[in-house]
C-alpha positions as CSV (number, residue, x, y, z in Angstrom):
1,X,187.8,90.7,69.6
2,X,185.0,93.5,69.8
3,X,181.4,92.1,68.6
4,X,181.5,95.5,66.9
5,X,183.1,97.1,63.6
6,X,183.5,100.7,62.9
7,X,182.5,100.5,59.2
8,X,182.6,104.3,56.8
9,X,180.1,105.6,54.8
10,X,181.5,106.8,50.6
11,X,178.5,109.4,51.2
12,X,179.7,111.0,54.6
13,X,183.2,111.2,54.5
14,X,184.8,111.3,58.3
15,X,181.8,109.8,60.1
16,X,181.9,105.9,61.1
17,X,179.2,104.1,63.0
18,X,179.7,100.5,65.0
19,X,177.6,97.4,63.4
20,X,177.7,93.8,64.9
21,X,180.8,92.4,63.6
22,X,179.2,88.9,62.6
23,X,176.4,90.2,60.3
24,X,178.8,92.9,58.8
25,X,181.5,90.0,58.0
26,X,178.2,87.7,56.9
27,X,177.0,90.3,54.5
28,X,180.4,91.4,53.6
29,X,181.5,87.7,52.3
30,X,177.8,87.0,50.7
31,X,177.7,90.6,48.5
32,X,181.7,89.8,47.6
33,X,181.0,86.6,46.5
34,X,178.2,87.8,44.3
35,X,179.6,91.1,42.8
36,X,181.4,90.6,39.4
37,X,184.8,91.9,39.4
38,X,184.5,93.9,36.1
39,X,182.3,96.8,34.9
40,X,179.7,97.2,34.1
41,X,179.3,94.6,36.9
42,X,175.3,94.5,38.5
43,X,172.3,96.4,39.7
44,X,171.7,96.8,43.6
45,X,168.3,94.7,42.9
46,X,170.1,92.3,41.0
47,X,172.8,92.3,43.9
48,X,170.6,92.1,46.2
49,X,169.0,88.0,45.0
50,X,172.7,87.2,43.9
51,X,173.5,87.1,47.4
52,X,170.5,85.7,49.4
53,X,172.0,81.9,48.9
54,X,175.2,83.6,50.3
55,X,173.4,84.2,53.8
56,X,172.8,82.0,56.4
57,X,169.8,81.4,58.4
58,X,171.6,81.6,61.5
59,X,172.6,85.4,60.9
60,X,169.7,86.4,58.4
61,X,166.9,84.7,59.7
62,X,163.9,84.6,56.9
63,X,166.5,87.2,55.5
64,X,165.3,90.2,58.1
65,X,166.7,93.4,57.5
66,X,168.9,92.1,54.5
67,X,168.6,94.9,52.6
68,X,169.7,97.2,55.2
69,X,173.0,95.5,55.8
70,X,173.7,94.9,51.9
71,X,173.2,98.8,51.8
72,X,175.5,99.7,54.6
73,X,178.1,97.2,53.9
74,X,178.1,98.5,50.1
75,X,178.7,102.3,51.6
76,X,181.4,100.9,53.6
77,X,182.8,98.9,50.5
78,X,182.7,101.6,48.2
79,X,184.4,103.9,50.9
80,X,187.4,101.3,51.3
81,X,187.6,100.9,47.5
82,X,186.7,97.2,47.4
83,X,184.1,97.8,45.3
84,X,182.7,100.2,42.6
85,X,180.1,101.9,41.3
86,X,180.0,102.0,37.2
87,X,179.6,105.6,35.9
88,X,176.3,104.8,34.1
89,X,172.7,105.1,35.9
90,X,171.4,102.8,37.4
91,X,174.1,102.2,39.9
92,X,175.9,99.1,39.2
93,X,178.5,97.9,41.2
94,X,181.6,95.2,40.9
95,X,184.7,94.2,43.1
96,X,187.8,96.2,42.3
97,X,190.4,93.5,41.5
């Protein structure tokens, strides 16, 4: 198995970038786990601290760069439709069930 994962971005249909495999698929079960699975569902911010007792030390240390991977895992999320924004501003997102 690669360490890397082609993930897509909703915002740039086509185009796929390669992320390490183990903080995508730590990120990935953290924001899942935290995302309601009905609309209106919740903020990034408040998605963002939903997830933080989700992540391990061992792949987040001192949570580094959490924020970066919630963001690009989201993208790649929304592109797959696993999750979903609401239609209301802010963005809120949930898991598509």
């Amino acid at each position: 198995m690669s360490d890397k994962i082609e993930v897509e971005n909703i915002n740039t249909p086509g185009r796929t970038e390669r992320l390490d495999r183990t903080k995508y698929m730590a990120m990935r079960a953290a924001l899942l786990a935290a995302l309601p699975d009905m609309a209106p569902g919740m903020t990034v911010a408040q998605a963002q601290e939903a997830l933080l007792p989700h992540l391990s030390e061992t792949d987040f240390p001192e949570r580094q760069k959490a924020g970066w991977w919630m963001k690009a895992v989201q993208l790649d999320l929304e592109a797959k439709g696993i999750i979903k924004r609401a239609p209301k501003r802010p963005v809120q997102l949930y898991r598509v069930t």
